[in-house]
N, C-alpha and C positions, 0 to 999 in steps of 0.2 A: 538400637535406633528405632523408633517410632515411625509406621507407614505412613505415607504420604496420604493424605485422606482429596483425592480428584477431586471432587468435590467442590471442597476448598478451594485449591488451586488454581482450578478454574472458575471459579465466581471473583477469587482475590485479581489472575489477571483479568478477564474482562472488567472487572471495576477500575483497574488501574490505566486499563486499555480506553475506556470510555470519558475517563478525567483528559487523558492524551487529548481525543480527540476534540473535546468542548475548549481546551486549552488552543489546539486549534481553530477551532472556530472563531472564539476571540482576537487572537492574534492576526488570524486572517481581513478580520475584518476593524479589528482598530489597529493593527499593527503594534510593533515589540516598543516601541514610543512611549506604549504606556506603563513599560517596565523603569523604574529609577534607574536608568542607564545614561552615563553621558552623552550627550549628545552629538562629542567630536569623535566618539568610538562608534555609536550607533550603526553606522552602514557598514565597517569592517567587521564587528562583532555579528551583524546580522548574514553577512554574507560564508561566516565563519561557520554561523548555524547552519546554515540552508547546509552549506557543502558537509558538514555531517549529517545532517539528514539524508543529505545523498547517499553517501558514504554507507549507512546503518540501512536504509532501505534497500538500496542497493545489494548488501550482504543479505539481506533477509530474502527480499529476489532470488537471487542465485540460489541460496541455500533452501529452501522452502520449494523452490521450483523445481528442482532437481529432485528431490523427494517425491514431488507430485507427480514429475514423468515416472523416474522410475517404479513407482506404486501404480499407475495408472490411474491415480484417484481425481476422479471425477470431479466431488465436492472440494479439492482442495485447490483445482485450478481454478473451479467459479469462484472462490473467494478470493484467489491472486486477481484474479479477472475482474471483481468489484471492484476492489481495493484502488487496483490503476485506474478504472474508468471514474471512479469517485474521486481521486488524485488528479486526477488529468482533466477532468470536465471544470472543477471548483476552480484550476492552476487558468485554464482557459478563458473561463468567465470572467477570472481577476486580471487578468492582463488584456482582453476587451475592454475592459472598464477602465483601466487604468493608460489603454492607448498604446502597451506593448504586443503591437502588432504579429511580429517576427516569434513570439513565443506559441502563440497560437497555431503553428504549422507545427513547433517545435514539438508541441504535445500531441498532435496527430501524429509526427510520424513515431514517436516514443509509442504511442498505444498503439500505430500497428505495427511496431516491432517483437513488445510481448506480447501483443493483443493475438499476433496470429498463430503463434504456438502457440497457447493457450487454447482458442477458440479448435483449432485440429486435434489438440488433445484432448479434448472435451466430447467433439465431434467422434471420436475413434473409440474413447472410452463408454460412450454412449452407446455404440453399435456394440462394443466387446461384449458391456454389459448384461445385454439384453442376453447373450446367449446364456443358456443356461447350465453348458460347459465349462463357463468362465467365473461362475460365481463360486462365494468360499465355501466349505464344504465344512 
């Protein structure tokens, strides 16, 4: 079997990572409406989405997080740490705008639920870091 050339790998996901996100952005801002969907299904199918996106981010959370504590890694809780606050700030803005008041708190306290282990593990990783007993050898 033929090695995995990293590389690759990683430019094919970020590319597929980055189509995600524009997909996102679209939808965020016209809404899943402008997919040929019925429109007696629309709000169940949509809410169907949302809760696997839950669901999948949610697993990706746990799993990714768990890693990051127990590695101590620095770089990988600042990017669990974007990720929510770039999640959480857009979710925020759109339910301002939209007049769902009650979501707005919803996402504060969600970011400072992960927000604050992250931010300690970062904080902690950072001090570890600097010693120069702690670095890999």
């Amino acid at each position: 079997m033929k090695p995995v050339n990293s590389k690759v790998a990683m430019t094919w996901f970020c590319g597929i990572s980055a189509i995600l996100v524009l997909a996102g952005i679209v939808f965020a801002f016209f809404g899943l409406g402008i997919l040929p969907v019925n429109r007696n299904v629309l709000l169940p199918w949509e809410s169907a989405i949302y809760g696997a996106i839950m669901m999948g981010w949610g697993t990706t959370l746990f799993l990714v997080g768990r890693i990051a504590f127990r590695r101590n890694d620095v770089e990988l809780m600042v990017a669990l740490l974007c990720g929510l606050a770039l999640w959480l700030a857009v979710e925020a803005l759109i339910s301002a705008y939209l007049g769902v008041f009650f979501n707005i708190g919803v996402d504060i306290a969600v970011f400072a639920l992960f927000g604050t282990p992250l931010i300690m593990g970062i904080r902690h990783g950072a001090r570890t870091s600097s010693d120069p007993a702690s670095l890999p050898r």
